[in-house]
N, C-alpha and C positions, 0 to 999 in steps of 0.2 A: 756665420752664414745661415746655420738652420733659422736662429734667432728673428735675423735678419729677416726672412723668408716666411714668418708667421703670419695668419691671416689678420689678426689684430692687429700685428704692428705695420702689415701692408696698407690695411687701411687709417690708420690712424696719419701715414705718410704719407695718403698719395695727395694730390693737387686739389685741389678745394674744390673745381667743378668738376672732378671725376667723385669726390665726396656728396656733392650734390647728385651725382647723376645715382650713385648706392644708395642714398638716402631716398629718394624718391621712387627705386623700385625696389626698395625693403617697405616702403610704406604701403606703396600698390600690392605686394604680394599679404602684408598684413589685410589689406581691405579686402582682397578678395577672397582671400581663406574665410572672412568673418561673412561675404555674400554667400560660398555658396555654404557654409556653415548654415545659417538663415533659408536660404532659398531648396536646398536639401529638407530641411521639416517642412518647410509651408505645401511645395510640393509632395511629399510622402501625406501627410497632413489630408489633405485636397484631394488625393487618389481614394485613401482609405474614404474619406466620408461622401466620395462621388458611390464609391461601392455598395455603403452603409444605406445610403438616401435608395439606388437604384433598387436595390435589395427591398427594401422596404414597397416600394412602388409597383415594385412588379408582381409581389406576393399575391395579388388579388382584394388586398383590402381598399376598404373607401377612400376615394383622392378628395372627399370635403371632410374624411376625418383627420385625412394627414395635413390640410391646410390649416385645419382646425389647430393643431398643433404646432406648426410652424410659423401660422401670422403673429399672432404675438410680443414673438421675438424676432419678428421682420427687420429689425435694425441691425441683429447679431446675425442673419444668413449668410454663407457664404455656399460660391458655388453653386452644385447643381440646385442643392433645394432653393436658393436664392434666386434662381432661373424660372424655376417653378413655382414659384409663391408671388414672384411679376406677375407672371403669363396666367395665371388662375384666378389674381385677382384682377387682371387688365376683363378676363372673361367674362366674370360675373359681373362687373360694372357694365362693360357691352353689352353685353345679355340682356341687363335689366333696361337698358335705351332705345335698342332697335331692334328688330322682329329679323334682320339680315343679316343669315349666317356666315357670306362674304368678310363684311365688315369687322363681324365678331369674330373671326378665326383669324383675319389680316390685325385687328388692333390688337388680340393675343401676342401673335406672332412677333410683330414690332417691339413691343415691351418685354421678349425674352430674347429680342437680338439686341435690344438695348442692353440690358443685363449684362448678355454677353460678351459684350464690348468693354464694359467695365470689368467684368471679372479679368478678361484678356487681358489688358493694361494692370492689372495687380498682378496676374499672375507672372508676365513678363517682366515687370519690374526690375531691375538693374542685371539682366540678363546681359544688355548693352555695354556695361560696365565692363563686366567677363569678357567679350569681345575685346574692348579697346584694349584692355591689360594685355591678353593675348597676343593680339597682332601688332603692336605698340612697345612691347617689353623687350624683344629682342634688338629692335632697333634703337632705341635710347641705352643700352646695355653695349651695342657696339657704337655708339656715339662717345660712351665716358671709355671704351678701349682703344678707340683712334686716337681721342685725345691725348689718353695718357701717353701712347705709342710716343705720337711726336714729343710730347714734355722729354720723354726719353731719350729719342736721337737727336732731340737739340741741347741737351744736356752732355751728351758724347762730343758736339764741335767745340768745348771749352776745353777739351785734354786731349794732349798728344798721343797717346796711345789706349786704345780701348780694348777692355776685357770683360768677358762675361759676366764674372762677377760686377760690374758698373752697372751692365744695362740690365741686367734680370731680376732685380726687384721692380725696376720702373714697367718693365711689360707683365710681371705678375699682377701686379697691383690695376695693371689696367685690364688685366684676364678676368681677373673677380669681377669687374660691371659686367662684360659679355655671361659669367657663371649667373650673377646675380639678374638678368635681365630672363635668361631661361629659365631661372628656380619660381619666377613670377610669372611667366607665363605660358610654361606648362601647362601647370594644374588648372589656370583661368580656360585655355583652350580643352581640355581633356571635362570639365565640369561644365563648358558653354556649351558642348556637342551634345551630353549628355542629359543637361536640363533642356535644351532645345528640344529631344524629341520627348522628353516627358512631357513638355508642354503641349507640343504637338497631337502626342493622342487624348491628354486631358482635354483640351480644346473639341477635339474631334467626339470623342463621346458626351460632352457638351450640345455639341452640333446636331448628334444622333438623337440626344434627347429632346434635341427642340424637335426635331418633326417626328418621332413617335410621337410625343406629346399632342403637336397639333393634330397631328393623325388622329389622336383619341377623343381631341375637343370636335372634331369636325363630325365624327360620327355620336357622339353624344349631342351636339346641335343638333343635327340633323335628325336624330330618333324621339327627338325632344317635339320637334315642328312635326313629324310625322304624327305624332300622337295627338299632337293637341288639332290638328285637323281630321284625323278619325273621330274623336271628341265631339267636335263640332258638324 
């Protein structure tokens, strides 16, 4: 009976599309252990060096010596400094065409919400995934439990008399997809919630840093045109 009642031998038993349905969310919960495995460093990742980059920018030193250092390796930027290495170079291209602070601070702008858009789609990146596992897991889990259910009481109209022992392997075996549907989508929902808001406020001081930023280019335009018309 114990024998009988093991989880190997339950599944090695049960019906080939309640096998299919374990198999398919042992696989989804292997894929999303390994997303947020992935999506855990790239986020920790992307905080640290939003901090590292802020830190350095706010310190007071020159923002042509910190371009100076960052264009360079413009293809390897990510994030914030990546934001910023658009929007200072969209500047100085501006800058040198038109005499019109408008324009110059609006085509800035554009080219760090462009940016932005791109990092956002990286950063989100199979976020989606962890959803669908999530809200999805439980219901194909009770999908390969109904089934098996009925394999079981239509296995009981072949014999005259029914005993617990007959039927309680056939509804064990179809309890593991229901166990195995929440072991998968637990952690997808408890890791979705949680890189959701990490993204949220990565984004958000992203956002912050666009318009300090242009804050800082508009009043440097502007002291710039000031000057050269006291000059003149």
């Amino acid at each position: 009976m114990t024998a009988d009642l093991s989880l190997i031998h339950l599944i090695a038993n049960a019906s080939v599309l309640v096998q299919v349905v374990m198999a398919l969310l042992f696989l989804a919960s292997i894929l999303s252990w390994a997303v947020i495995y992935g999506k855990s460093r790239q986020l920790n990742l992307a905080k640290k060096e939003a901090d590292r980059f802020e830190e350095v920018f706010w310190s007071g030193g020159d923002v042509g010596d910190i371009y100076k250092n960052l264009h360079p390796r413009r293809d390897e930027l990510k994030g914030m400094e990546r934001i910023f290495e658009a929007g200072l170079s969209e500047y100085a291209r501006l800058h040198r065409q038109t005499r019109d602070p408008e324009s110059v601070i609006s085509g800035a702008q554009r080219a760090m919400r462009t940016t932005l858009a791109r990092e956002t789609d990286e950063i989100e990146a199979n976020l989606s995934f962890l959803a669908t596992v999530g809200s999805t897991s439980p219901y194909v889990g009770l999908f390969g439990t109904v089934w098996g259910i009925m394999n079981s009481f239509r296995a009981l109209g072949n014999v005259q008399q029914a005993t617990l022992s007959m039927v309680a392997p056939g509804i064990a075996e179809a309890l593991i997809a229901t166990a195995m549907g929440l072991f998968a989508a637990i952690p997808a929902v408890i890791a979705y919630n949680r890189f959701a808001n990490q993204v949220n406020r990565l984004l958000s001081s992203y956002d912050n840093f666009i318009e300090e930023f242009s804050t800082l280019l508009q009043r440097q335009i502007y002291a710039s045109k000031e000057k050269k018309s006291q000059v003149s």
